[in-house]
Each structure stands twice: as structure tokens, then as C-alpha cells.
N, C-alpha and C positions, 0 to 999 in steps of 0.2 A: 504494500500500500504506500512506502514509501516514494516508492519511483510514480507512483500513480500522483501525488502530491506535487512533487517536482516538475513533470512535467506537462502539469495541470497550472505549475505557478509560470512555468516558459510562453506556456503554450496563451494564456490571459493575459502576457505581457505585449501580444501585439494587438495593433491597432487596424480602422477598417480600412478596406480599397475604397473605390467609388468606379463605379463604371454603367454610363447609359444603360439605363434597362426598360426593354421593351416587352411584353405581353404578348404575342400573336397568338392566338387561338381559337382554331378554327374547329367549331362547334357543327353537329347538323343531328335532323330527330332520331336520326338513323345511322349514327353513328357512335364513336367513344370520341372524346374528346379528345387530340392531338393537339402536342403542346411542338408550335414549329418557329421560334425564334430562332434569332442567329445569334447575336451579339450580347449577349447577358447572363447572370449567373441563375441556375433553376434547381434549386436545392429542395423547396417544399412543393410538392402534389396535392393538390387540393379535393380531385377527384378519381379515384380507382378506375382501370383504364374498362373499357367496354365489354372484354374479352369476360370478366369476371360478373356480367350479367346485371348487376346490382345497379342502382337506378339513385343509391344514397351517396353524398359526397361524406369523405373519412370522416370532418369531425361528427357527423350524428349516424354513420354506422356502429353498431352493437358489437363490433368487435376491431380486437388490434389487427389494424393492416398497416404497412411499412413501406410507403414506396422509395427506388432507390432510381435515379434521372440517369440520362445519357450524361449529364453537364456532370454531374459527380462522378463518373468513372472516366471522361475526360481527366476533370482535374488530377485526379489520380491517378493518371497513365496504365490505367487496370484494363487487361486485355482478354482477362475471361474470368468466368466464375472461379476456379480454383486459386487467383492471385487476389483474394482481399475483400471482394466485394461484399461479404457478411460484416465485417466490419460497418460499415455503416447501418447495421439492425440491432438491434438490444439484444441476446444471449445467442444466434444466429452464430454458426461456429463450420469450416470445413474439415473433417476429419479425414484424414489420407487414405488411403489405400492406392490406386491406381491415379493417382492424380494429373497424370498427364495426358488422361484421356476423360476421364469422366470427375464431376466434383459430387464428394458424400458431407451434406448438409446438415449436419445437425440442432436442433432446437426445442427448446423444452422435454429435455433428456432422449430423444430419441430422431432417427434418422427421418426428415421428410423428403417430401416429397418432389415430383420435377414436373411442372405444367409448363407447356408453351402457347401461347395465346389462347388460355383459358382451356387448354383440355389435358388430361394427364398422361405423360410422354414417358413414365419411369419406364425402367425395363433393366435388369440384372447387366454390370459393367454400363450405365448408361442412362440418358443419352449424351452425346460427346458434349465434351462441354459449353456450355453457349461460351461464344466469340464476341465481344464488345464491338466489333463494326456493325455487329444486324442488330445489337439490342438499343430497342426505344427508351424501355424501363424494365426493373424488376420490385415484382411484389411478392410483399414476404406477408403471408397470411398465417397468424398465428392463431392453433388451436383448431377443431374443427370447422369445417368452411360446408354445412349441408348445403345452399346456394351454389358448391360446387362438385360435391361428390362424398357417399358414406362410405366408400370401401379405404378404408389405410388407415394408418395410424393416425392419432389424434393428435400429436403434434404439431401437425398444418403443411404446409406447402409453398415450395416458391413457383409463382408467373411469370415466365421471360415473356416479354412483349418485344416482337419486333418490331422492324422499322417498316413502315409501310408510305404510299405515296399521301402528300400531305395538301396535293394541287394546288403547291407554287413552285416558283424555279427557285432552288435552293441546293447548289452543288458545292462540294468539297473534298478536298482531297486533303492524305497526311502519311508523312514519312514519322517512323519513330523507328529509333538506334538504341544501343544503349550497350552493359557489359553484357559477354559473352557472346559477343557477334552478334548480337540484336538488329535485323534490318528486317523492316513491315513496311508493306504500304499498305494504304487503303484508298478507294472510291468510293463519292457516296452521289450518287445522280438523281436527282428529283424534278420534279418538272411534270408540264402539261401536254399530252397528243391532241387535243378535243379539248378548246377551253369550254369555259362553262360549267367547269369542273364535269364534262362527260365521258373523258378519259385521262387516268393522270399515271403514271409511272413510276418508278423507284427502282435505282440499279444500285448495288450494295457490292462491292470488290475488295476482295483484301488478299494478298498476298504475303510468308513471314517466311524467317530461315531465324533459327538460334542455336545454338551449344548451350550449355547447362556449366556450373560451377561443378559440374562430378566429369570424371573422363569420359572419352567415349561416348559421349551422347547429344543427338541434334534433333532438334525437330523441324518439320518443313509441315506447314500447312498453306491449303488454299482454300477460299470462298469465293463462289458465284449465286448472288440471292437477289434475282430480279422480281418483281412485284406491280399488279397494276390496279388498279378501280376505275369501274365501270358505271357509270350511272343511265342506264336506256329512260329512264323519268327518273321528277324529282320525287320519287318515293321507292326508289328500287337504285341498291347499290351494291354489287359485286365485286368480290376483291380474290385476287386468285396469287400467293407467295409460292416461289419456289427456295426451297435452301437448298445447296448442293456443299459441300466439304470436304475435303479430302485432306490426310494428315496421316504422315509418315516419324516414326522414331526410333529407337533404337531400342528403347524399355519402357513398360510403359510405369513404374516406379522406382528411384533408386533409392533401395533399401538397404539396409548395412545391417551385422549382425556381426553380435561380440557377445564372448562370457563376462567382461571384467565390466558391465556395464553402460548403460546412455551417454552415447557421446564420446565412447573413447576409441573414436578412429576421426581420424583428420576428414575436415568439411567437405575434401575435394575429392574421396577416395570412393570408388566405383566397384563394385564387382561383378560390373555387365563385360563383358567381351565383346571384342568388336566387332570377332567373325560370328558370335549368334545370330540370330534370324533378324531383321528388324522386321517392324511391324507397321501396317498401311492399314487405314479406316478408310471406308466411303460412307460417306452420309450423304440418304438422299430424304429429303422430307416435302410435302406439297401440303397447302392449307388453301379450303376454299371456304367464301364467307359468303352470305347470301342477306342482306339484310332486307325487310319489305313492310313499308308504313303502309299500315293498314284504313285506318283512323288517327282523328285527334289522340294521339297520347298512346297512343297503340303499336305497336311493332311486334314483326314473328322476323327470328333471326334462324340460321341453319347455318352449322359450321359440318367441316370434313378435314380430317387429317390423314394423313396417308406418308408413314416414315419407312425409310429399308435402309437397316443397316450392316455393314460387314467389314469382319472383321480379316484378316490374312496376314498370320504373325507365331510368333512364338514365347516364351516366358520360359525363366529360369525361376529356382526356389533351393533351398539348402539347408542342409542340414551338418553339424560340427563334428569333425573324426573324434570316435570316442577314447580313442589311444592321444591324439595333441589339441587340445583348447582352441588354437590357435589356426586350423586347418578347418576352413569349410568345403565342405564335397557336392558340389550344384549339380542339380541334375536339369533338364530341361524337359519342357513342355511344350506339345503344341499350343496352338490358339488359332483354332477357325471358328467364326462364329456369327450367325446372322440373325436380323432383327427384323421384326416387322409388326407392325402397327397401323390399324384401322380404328378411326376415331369419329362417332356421328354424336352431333349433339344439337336439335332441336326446340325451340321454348318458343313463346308469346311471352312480352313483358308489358305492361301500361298502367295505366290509373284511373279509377271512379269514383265518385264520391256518392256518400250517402248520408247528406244532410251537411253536416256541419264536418266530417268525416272521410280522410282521401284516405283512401286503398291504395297502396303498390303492391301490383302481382307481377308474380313469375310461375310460370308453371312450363314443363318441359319434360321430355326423353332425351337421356342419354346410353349410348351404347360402345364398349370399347372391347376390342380384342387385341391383345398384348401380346406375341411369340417371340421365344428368343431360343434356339437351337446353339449348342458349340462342343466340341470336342475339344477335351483338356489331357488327351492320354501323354501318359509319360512315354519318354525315348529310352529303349532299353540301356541302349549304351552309357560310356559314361561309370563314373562320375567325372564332373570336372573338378580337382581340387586347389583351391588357392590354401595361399597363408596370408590372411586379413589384413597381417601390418607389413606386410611387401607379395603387394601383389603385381603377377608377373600378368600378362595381356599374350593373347596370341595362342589359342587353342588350334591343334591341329586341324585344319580343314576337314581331311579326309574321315575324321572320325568322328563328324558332327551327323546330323539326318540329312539324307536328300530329300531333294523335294518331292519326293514321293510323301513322306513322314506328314508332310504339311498341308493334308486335306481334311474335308467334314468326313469322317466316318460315322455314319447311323448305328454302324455295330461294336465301334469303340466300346470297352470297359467304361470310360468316363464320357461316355457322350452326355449331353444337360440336355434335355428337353423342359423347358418348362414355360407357362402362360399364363394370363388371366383373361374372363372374359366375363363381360355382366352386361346389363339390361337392370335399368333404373329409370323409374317418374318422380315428377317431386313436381311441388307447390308452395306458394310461400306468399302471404299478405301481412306485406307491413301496413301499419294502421297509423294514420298520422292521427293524432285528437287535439285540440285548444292550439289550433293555427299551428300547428307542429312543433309542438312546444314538448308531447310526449307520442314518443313512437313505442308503439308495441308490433314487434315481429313475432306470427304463429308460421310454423311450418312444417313440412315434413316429408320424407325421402323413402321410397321404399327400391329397397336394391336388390335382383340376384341376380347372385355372381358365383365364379369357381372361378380356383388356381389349382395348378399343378402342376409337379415337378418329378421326373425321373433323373436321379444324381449321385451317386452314379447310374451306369444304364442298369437295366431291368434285364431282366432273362428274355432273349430273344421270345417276339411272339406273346409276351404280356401287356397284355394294358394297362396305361398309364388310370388311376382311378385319380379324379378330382375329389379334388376340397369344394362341395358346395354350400352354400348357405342363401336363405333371402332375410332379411330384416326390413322392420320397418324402423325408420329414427326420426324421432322429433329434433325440433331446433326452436328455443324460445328465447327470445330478446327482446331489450328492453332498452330506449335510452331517452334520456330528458336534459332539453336543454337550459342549464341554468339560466343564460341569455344566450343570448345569438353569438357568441364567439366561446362559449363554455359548455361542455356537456357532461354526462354520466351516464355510465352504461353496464348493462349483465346481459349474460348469454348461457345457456345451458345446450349443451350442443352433444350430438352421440358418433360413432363411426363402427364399423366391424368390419375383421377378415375371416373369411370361411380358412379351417383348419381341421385335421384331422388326426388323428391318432390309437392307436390299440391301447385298450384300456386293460383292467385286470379280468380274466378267462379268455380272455382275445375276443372280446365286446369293442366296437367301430367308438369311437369318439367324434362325435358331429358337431358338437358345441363352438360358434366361431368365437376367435378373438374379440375382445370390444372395448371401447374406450370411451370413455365421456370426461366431458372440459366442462368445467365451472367457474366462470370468472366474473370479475367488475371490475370500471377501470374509468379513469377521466383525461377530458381531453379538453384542451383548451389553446385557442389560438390569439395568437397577441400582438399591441401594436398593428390591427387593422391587417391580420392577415400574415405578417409577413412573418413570421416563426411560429413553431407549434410546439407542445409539449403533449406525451401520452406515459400516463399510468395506469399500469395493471399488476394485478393480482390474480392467480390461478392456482385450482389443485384437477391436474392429471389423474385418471385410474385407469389404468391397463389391467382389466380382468382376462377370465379364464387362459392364461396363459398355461401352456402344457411343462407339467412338472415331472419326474422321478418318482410313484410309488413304492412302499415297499417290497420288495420280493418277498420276501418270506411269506408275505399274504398271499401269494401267489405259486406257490410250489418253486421258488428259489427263479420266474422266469422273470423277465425284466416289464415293466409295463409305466402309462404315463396315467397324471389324473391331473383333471381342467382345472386345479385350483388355484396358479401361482395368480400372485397380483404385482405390481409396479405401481409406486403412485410417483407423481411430479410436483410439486409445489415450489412457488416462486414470485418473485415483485420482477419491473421489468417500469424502466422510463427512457425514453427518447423526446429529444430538443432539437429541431431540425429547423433550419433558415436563415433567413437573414436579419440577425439581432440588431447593427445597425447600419447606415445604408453603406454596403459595399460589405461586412464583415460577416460571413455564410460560414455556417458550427453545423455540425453533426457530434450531440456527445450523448449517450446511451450507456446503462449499467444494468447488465441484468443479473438475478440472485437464483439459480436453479439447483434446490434439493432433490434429485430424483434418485429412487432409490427400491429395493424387491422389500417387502413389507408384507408378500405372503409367499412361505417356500413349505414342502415336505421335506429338505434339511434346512436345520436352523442354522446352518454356519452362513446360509447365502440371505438371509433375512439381514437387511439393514446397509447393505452390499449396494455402492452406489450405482445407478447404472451406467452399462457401456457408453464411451462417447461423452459423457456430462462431463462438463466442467461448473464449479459451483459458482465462481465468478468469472463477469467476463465485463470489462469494463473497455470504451473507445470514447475517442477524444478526436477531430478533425477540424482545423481551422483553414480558411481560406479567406485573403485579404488582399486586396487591389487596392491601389492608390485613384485619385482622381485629378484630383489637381497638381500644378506646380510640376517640376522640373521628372517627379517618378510618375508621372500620368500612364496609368496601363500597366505599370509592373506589379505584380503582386509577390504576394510569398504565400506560404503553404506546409502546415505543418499536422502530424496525429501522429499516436500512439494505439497500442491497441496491449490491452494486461487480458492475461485468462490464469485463474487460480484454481486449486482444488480441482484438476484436469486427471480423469480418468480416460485408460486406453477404448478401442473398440470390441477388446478380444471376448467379452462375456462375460455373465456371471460366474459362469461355472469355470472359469480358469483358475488353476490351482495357484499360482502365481499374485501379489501384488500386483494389479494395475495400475499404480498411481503412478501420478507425470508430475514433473517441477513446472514449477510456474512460467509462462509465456508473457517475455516483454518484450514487443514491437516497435519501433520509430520511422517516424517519415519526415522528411525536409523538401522544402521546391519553391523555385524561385520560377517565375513565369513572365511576361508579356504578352497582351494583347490588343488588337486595334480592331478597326471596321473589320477588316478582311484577313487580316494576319494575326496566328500567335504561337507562342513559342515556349514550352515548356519543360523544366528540366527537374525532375524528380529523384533525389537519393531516399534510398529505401536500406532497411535493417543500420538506420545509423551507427549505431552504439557498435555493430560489428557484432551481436551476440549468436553464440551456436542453438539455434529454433530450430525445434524438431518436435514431431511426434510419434509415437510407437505404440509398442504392446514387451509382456515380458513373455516366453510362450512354456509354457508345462514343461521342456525339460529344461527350465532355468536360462535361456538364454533372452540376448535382448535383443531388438528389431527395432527400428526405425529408418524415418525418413527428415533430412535435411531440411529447414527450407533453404532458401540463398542467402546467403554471407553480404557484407555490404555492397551494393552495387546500384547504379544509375543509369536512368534513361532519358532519354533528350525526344521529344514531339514536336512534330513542327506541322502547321495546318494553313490551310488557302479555303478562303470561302470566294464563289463564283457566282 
């Protein structure tokens, strides 16, 4: 807490910029609001983007939503979700595993979710990570969201919004460089075919190459994400996105691993080889948007997703010679693996009143089917053995797999099959009453769904049985506005996953997963708009989780029973805007005790859970000058502390999962004008070794780096 004090008294010792700031925003009945300035800073969101359905601006929705702007992850020179972007949300946390291809999100003690314009994209390893060139904005929805789906965990979800045509001309481009060979460009082409807003465009380009602070390792990505809107009348508007991606690596994590404990191998030490396999993703995804004003106040919207992804690569893993400490013996893996995703989601939204009384409905189908296939079999050959604190590079060629080794086998030992697929209606009337002074939200969601999974493969010729379940879940909210820039709010909200398991006599276990969120929280926005603050309070319960019964009640065989439980409890504040004019804060603390609180062994009772960290506190200033001789130069500074940080590895890990505390720094100094600016950002100030890991059952340790101090330089043209 010390370093939190400190650079909380640096960080309050500067003062604000000033730079013209202009509002554009272009509104329509049948639309989400688009927020398309050029020249100004856009820190606070005033209204949740379209994709999320909801008809109420943040501060009188009934629940914590968190939006995070293009212009913030500008300033911050942040190029995808896995570098940072949670920082700017109250307990919002990325926890490692594959980070170079996918980010694992966690909040209010457990992993959420990945929605990209309002519909749910997760999928095992995935999906890649969003890219900061196509993102418009991201929402972090905390806790259950029934308005947007019952099946997942109740933790909540984040919304990548892309960038779509805004029909004006509004082009730019931007080179960014920085350490470790860093060269990116991007395109961003906006503009009108058919004025009259009857055809407008959006070209999205981004090209990158880097190396990594570890040896051995580059990534090369590209993006092509053209997009257009149609309007044939002024009540009918069409929007059809394509993403395409492509991204090559050498690993898709560098993990290190030592008996003598975290951190005791130098920042820069690699145990990928150069001659392994690397590894190439193609991401293809298409979104089509149908919106149609019906009536005054009336709209029926129709969304389509349609994602394929694939994977053609390889992965190493390792284990330490049990004769020297000091020698780990890698073996290698394949990794073929493809995706696909089909996403229909349906609704009518509008409003009526009844007297003195306005009604907001939503009512709708949604339907998703989620496949993800991959073969993980091991290569016989091998092993590969290093020595950790001098490791030699350069594996025999000849004795690695051919390409034969590196396809989808269906009959692979470890082939994964697994899916979700549901079929869900919901409804939902907010009630405004005394000029909307008190909102009452009734709703409710009924959803069936199945997942399932063969992992390893099944005996040739068996079937895969699902997990099915249907539920129905309520969702009840409540909020009152003190005055017009002040609210309060509660929300009772529910989710489940179908699960399954052998119970004792080898009786089927049907009971799904389920989770319910209970919170209240206040929000208020100040000085006329221009920063906001949000407080909440919540307690998590994750029931019938599948547990260990006794054997011995059982003839000594092994079996599970539905009773573990999880609960979450936690405060959570965010201050986001512009405090005074020119001087734009993001500072957020959140408090999350999450923890098992019902086990059949009492050793895991009280056991916090995976992924939590109990505190996580951020801090982000940004400040431009206005006048006199620095006009346009700003500076730019945050930190980010996480305390009380447990691994992801599980309850049932025999091992300590506790992690040291994580302190982060940022510094940046910038320029910008009408059309020009220039940005140059040092990152891990302080120089400290950040990492996260796990300890794993036979005593050893695992982690992942993050980068060492290093800087990037942005440079942009607006046209």
C-alpha cells in the first residue's frame, strides 16, 4: 500500500492539459449511438453501445457497466486485450495462460466471458485476441447480464465493439515502433458511397512484426476488416462487418519453470526452440445487422455471427529429470484445431405508456452453437532436455515430427471435441414511474442448452453424451434517481450451466451449475456531466458445483455429489473523466473475497479461489496543456497494484497458490494538433520482474514474464 500512496502523491502532482473538445455524435432511432470525433479526449460513455440491446443510458441502468473508449487505449498505446486494457475497470484482471493468442479475463473471482458486438464468441483457447485497430469500445459488464444471456458464469462479460462506418469522411493512419523490433501500421478509412447516409463504408488495416524480450520468439500479425451500412429507407439499416486475421508465432506462451522458485531465471531466458513448429491462426468472422423501425419508439433488430477459426501449430510442455533439478525434459505436442461459431439473435425493443407510466421492453430469441475440435496428441519421440540456467538452442532437425505428425486426427488418443448449443427467449419491462425518477426492471430468460466435451477421445464408435439442462431465470432491478445526475441501484440476477456427473451407485447427475448476483451500488455524475463515479457492493454464489464423495459409501469406487459452493463478495469504485478541463483520470479499487465455503473435504473450505486477486487497485492520469509556449503537449502517467493474487491452477492443487504482489508503472509524454500526434509511452518503469504463474503438485514452479522496461513511440495522421 505503500507504493500505492507514493504514486498516488506523483501521480496528483500534475496539472491539466487543455485541448478543443468537440462532441460529434451521431444518433438515429435505429441505431446505437456512435461516438465519431477526431480531435479530443473521450474518456467517459454516457450510453452503453446498441449491441447490448438496452434502451437505458449507464447512470440509471440497474447494474455496473464499465465502458473503456478507443481514445483510452490510444493514449495508452495498448494494442490488444492481453496488454492492459483491464486496467482501466475496477477488479477486471488478465490471467495468463496462452497469452499470445487469446486473453483469460478475470472478475469477481472467476473467468468471464468474450462477447463481440453483443453476442457470445467464447470458445476453448479463444477467441484471438481482439486487436485495438477494429475496437470502437469495450464493455465490461459486471455480474449477470439476463438482457444478454443465462448460460455462464455469473461473473459477467466483456463486449468488444467494433468499429463500424460512422457516414462521414474521417480517415487515418498510424505507424507505432517501439522495443523489441516493434513496427505496426494501421489504416483506418471511413467515409461515404451514397450520401444521405444511404451507403457509408469503413476499411480497418493493420499490419505488425515484433520479437519478445524472451529469445526466439516473433510474432507477425495481419488484419483486413472492411464494413458497410446500408440504409434502402429511412427506417431500415443494414450493416454487414467482415474480420479477417491472420497471426503467426513461434509459442504461443513463454513459460519458465524452476524448483528453486518464482523468478529465479533471468527475464530474457526462453525454453522454446527455434527449430519447433511455429504456429499460424486464421481468423475469419462475419456479422450481419438488420435493424427495422417499425413504429414510433418501436424497433425489431436481427443480428448473425458466423466465426471459423484455425489453428496449425505445435506446443511444447515439461517436465524436471528426477535424477538433476536442474534439467527439464520437453516433450512436444501437436496443435490442430478449428472453430466455428453460429450466432442468431432476434428481439423487438420500444416503449408505451400506461397512464402516467412508460414501459421499456425487450423481448427476443437467441440461439448459439459453439464447436471447437483439436488434437493435442503427444510426439513419441523425444524428450528434449535443457539445463534451465544454460540453455543450449538448436534441436536436431531430423529428430523432431514431420509434417505428417501435424494434422486433425479424429482418432487421436487426445482428440477434444467439444460444444455448446442453446435456444433461449427472454423479456424484460423496465417500468419508469414519477417522470422517471424510479425505475423498476421485471424480467426473465428461459434457456436450453447442452455442452459437451470428449477429452480425451472416447472409445472409437461412442457417443459423445451432453450436458443438458433448461432453466428459467428471473432478473429484478431496481434504480432511483436521487436527482438527475445521482442514482441508486439493486439487481438480483441468476445464470446456469448444464453439467453432469456419476453420482454414488452410478446414478447420472443432471443438476446444472448456477449462480446468482446480488448487488447495490450508486452512481453519480458530476460537474454537469463531465466525470462519473460508480459504487458497488456484491455477494457471488456459485452452487451445485460437482464435488469428491466419499468412497467408502460407495464400495471403495470413486463418485461426485452436487454440493460444493463458491461465494464472491466484494466493494468495487470507478472515477472516470475529465475532473478539470483538459485533466482525464481513470482511478478504480476493487476489494474481491472469493473463496469454496462448501466442500466434502474440509481442507478446500475457505481456499480462495483460482485466478482472484483480493486487491487490485489502478490509477491513470492524462494531461495536455492548452495554452502558452507547451500548447498540445501533454504527459501521461498510471500504475496498476494487485494484492492477495492467487494462481489459476485450482482448488484442488496440493501446492500453495499464492503470488507476490503486482506493481505496475506507466510514463508518456505526447503531442497533438488538428491533424497530427505523436506519442511516446514507457511502460514497467520501475524495471520490476511481473509475472504470473501457478506452483504445480510435484513442487515445481511455472510462470510467465511480463516485459521488462520498455517503450513505444505512435505517430498518427488524421485525413
Amino acid at each position: 500500500m505503500k507504493r500505492i500512496t507514493i504514486g498516488a502523491a506523483l501521480l496528483t502532482s500534475m496539472l491539466s492539459f487543455a485541448q478543443e473538445k468537440k462532441d460529434t455524435i451521431k444518433s438515429n432511432d435505429i441505431e446505437e449511438v456512435v461516438v465519431s470525433g477526431r480531435y479530443y479526449q473521450k474518456y467517459k460513455l454516457n450510453e452503453v453501445s446498441g449491441s447490448l440491446r438496452i434502451q437505458t443510458p449507464i447512470l440509471e441502468l440497474p447494474q455496473n457497466v464499465q465502458s473503456v473508449s478507443s481514445q483510452v487505449l490510444a493514449d495508452q498505446i495498448t494494442l490488444n486485450m492481453s496488454e492492459g486494457i483491464v486496467r482501466n475497470v475496477s477488479g477486471a484482471r488478465k490471467v495468463e495462460h496462452w497469452d499470445n493468442v487469446y486473453s483469460n479475463v478475470f472478475m469477481r473471482g472467476a473467468s468471464i466471458a468474450t462477447f463481440m458486438n453483443g453476442m457470445n464468441v467464447s470458445s476453448t483457447w479463444g477467441p484471438i485476441n481482439p486487436d485495438a485497430s477494429i475496437i470502437d469500445r469495450i464493455e465490461f459488464v459486471k455480474g449477470p447480464a439476463g438482457f444478454m444471456g443465462s448460460m455462464g458464469d455469473p461473473a459477467g462479460f466483456y463486449n468488444v465493439v467494433t468499429k463500424k462506418p460512422t457516414g462521414k469522411f474521417a480517415n487515418s493512419v498510424r505507424f507505432t515502433t517501439g522495443s523489441y523490433n516493434l513496427f505496426r501500421g494501421e489504416a483506418d478509412l471511413d467515409g461515404v458511397l451514397v450520401k444521405d447516409g444511404v451507403l457509408d463504408y469503413r476499411l480497418n488495416l493493420m499490419g505488425s512484426s515484433n520479437n519478445s524480450w524472451v529469445e526466439n520468439d516473433k510474432t507477425s500479425k495481419i488484419i483486413v476488416a472492411p464494413s458497410i451500412t446500408f440504409r434502402p429507407t429511412k427506417t431500415t439499416t443494414f450493416t454487414a462487418q467482415y474480420n479477417y486475421q491472420y497471426l503467426k508465432f513461434n509459442q504461443p506462451g513463454a513459460y519458465l519453470m524452476s524448483n528453486d522458485g518464482y523468478a529465479s531465471l533471468n527475464v530474457h531466458t526462453n525454453f522454446n526452440d527455434p527449430n519447433f513448429k511455429k504456429t499460424e491462426v486464421k481468423d475469419q468472422s462475419l456479422f450481419l445487422s438488420l435493424d427495422q423501425k417499425l413504429f414510433k419508439d418501436w424497433v425489431w433488430s436481427t443480428q448473425y455471427a458466423y466465426m471459423d477459426l484455425n489453428y496449425d501449430g505445435g506446443s511444447w510442455w515439461g517436465t524436471f529429470d528426477p535424477a538433476n533439478k536442474n534439467v527439464l525434459n520437453r516433450t512436444l505436442s501437436n496443435w490442430q484445431a478449428k472453430g466455428k461459431n453460429h450466432i442468431f439473435q432476434t428481439y423487438v425493443r420500444g416503449k408505451l405508456n400506461t397512464g402516467n407510466i412508460v414501459h421499456k421492453i425487450i423481448a427476443g430469441f437467441d440461439y448459439g452453437d459453439r464447436k471447437y475440435n483439436a488434437d493435442f496428441s503427444s510426439f513419441a519421440g523425444g524428450p528434449f532436455p535443457i539445463d534451465i540456467y544454460n540453455v543450449q538452442y538448436g534441436v536436431d532437425p531430423t529428430k523432431l515430427p514431420s509434417s505428417d505428425f501435424y494434422t486433425l486426427n479424429t482418432s487421436a488418443p487426445f482428440y477434444n471435441d467439444q460444444g455448446v448449443k442453446y435456444t433461449s427467449y427472454y423479456a424484460q419491462d423496465q417500468i419508469e414511474m414519477f417522470d422517471n425518477k424510479l425505475r423498476l426492471t421485471l424480467a426473465g430468460r428461459y434457456t436450453s442448452g447442452k455442452t459437451y466435451a470428449a477429452y480425451p477421445n472416447l472409445s472409437p464408435g461412442t457417443p459423445i453424451v451432453p450436458d443438458t439442462a433448461g432453466e428459467f431465470t428471473p432478473r429484478v432491478g431496481i434504480s432511483y434517481s436521487i436527482n438527475e445526475n445521482f442514482s441508486a441501484y439493486g439487481i438480483y440476477d441468476k445464470t446456469f450451466v448444464p453439467q453432469s456427473g456419476t453420482g454414488i451407485h452410478q446414478t447420472l447427475i443432471t443438476d446444472p451449475f448456477r449462480g446468482q448476483n446480488i448487488e447495490f451500488g450508486l452512481k453519480k455524475d458530476w460537474f454537469g456531466g463531465r466525470w462519473n463515479s460508480t459504487f458497488a457492493v456484491y455477494e457471488i454464489r456459485r452452487q451445485n458445483i460437482l464435488v469428491a464423495g466419499n468412497s467408502n459409501e460407495n464400495g471403495g469406487v470413486a463418485f461426485q455429489v452436487p454440493t460444493g459452493e463458491q461465494r464472491a463478495r466484494g466493494f468495487e469504485t470507478d472515477i472516470k473523466g475529465e475532473i478539470i478541463k483538459g485533466l482525464n483520470i481513470i482511478i478504480n479499487y476493487a476489494y474481491t473475497d472469493a473463496k469454496t465455503v462448501k466442500d466434502t473435504d474440509p481442507t478446500r473450505i475457505g481456499v480462495q479461489s483460482p485466478g482472484n486477486a483480493k486487491n487490485v487497485q489502478n490509477t491513470w492520469v492524462n494531461y495536455r496543456f492548452e495554452n502558452g509556449l507547451m500548447k498540445g503537449f501533454g504527459i501521461s502517467a498510471g500504475y496498476q497494484y494487485q494484492g492477495g493474487r492467487q494462481s489459476w491452477y485450482g482448488v484442488s492443487a496440493t501446492k500453495d497458490q499464492s503470488l507476490p504482489d503486482y506493481f505496475d508503472t506507466n510514463f508518456g509524454v505526447s503531442y497533438t494538433a488538428k491533424k497530427f500526434d505523436v506519442n511516446l509511452m514507457l511502460n514497467n518503469v520501475l524495471n520490476k520482474k511481473l509475472y504470473s504463474g501457478y506452483r504445480g503438485d510435484a513442487g515445481e514452479y511455472a510462470w510467465i514474464y511480463n516485459a521488462p522496461r520498455n517503450w513505444r513511440l505512435s505517430i498518427g495522421y488524421k485525413f
